[in-house]
C-alpha positions in Angstrom: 3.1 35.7 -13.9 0.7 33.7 -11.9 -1.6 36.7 -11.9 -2.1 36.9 -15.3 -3.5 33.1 -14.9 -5.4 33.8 -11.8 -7.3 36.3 -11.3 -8.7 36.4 -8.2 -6.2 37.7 -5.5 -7.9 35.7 -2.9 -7.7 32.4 -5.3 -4.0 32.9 -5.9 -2.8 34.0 -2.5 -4.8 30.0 -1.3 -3.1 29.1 -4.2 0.4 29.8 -2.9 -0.2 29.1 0.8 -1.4 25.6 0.2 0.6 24.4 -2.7 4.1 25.3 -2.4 4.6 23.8 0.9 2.9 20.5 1.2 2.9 20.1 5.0 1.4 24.1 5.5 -2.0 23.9 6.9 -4.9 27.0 8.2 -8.2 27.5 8.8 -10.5 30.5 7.8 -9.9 33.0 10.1 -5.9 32.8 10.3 -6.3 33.1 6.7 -8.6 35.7 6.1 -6.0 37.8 8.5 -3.4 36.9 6.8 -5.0 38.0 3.5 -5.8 40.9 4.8 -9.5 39.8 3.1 -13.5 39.2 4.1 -13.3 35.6 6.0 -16.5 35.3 3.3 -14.0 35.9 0.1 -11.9 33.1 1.3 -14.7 31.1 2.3 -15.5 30.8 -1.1 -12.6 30.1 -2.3 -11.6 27.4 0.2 -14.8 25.8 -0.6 -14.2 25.4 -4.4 -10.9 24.1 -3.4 -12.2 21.5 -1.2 -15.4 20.8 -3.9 -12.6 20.3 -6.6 -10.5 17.9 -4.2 -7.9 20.2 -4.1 -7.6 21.0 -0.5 -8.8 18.4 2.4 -10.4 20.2 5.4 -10.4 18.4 9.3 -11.9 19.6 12.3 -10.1 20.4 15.1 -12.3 21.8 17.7 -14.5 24.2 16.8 -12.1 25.6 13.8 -12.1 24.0 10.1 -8.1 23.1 9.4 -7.9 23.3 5.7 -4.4 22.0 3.8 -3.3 20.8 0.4 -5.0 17.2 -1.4 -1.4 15.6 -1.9 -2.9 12.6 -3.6 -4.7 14.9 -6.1 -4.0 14.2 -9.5 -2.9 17.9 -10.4 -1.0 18.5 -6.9 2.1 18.0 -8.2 2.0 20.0 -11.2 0.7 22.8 -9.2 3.3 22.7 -6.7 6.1 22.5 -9.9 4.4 25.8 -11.6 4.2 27.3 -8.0 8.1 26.3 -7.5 8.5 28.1 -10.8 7.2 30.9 -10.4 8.4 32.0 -7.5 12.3 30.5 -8.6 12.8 27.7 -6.2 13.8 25.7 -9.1 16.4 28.0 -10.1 17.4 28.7 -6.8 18.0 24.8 -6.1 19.9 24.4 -9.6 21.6 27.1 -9.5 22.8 28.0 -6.2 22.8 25.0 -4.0 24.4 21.8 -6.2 27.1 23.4 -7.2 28.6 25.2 -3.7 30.9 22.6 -2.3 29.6 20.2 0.5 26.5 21.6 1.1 24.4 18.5 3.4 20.8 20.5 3.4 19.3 23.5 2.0 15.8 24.9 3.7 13.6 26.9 3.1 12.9 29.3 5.9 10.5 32.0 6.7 7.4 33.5 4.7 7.5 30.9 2.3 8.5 27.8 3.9 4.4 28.5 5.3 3.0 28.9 1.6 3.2 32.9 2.0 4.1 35.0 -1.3 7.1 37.5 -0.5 10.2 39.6 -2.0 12.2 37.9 0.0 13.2 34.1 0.2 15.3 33.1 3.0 17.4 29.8 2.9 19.5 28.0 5.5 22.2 25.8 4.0 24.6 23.6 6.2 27.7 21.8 5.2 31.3 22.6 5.5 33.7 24.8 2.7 31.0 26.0 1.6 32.2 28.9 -1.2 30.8 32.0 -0.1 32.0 33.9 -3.3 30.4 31.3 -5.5 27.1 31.5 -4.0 27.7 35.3 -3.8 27.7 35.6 -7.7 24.8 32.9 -8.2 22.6 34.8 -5.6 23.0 38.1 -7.9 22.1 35.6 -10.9 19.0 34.0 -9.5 18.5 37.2 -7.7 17.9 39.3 -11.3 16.3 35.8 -13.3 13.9 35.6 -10.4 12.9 39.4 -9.6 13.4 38.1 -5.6 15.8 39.0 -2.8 17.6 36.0 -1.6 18.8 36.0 2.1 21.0 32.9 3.2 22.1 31.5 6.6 25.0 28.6 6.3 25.5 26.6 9.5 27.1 23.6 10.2 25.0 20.5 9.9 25.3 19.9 14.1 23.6 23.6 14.5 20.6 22.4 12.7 18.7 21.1 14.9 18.8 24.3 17.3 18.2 26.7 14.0 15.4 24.5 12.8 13.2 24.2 16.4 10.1 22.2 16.0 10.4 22.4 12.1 7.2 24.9 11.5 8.4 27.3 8.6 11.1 25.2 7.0 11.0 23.0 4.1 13.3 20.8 3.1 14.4 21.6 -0.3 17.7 19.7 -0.9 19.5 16.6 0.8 23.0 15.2 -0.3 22.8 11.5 -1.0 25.3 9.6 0.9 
């Protein structure tokens, strides 16, 4: 859907690398190899980004670290139409609230780090959590959001060992107590 909006590849693909996770963060070169793209193409882009206050750049050594504007006034109706699109909202709505005692769900993998994919991978911990119920939401979402949804439920004491230093997750749900 985005694509019909944007129309440069490179200008999307920045798009959902730096606005659906707010803490993801590159410079050129990783991206341009990520992109499979010219380092010049996403020069160019980046450089619009950072003209329109979009994106903030900092040096760190001899490398350019680019990452999303957060206090931009359109950041956070970027990152709502990113979450969207790719059916986070959904997936959030849909799957997680309603499964029993469900503590935290994450995001995990390709696009916990802002990269597009078929596949969105979530960790969930709690206890009782009904595995039929989230069974027959996954084939909901699953068909609603044209996306393979792959899920890990742990208990909330194993998090800290699945979760390592943090890089690619995102926190997108957290009971209240």
């Amino acid at each position: 859907m985005l694509d019909t909006l944007v129309t440069s590849k490179t200008r999307l693909k920045l798009i959902l690398r730096f606005f659906f996770n707010p803490s993801s963060s590159a410079y050129l070169k990783e991206l341009s190899k990520e992109f499979d793209e010219s380092s010049n193409a996403v020069r160019i882009e980046l450089n619009r980004f950072e003209q329109a206050g979009l994106l903030k750049a900092e040096a760190s050594g001899n490398k350019k670290v680019y990452q999303a504007n957060q206090l931009h006034p359109l950041y956070n109706d970027i990152h709502s139409i990113i979450s969207k699109t790719i059916g986070i909202d959904q997936i959030v709505d849909e799957v997680v609230a309603k499964l029993g005692d469900v503590e935290e769900a994450y995001i995990t993998g390709d696009f916990a780090i802002g990269k597009n994919g078929k596949t969105i991978d979530i960790l969930l911990t709690g206890y009782n959590i009904d595995k039929d119920f989230l069974h027959r939401l996954i084939d909901k979402t699953e068909s609603i959001i044209n996306r393979k949804i792959r899920y890990l439920i742990i208990s909330p004491d194993e998090t800290a060992s699945h979760l390592g230093d943090g890089k690619g997750t995102m926190l997108i749900w957290k009971k209240e107590f």
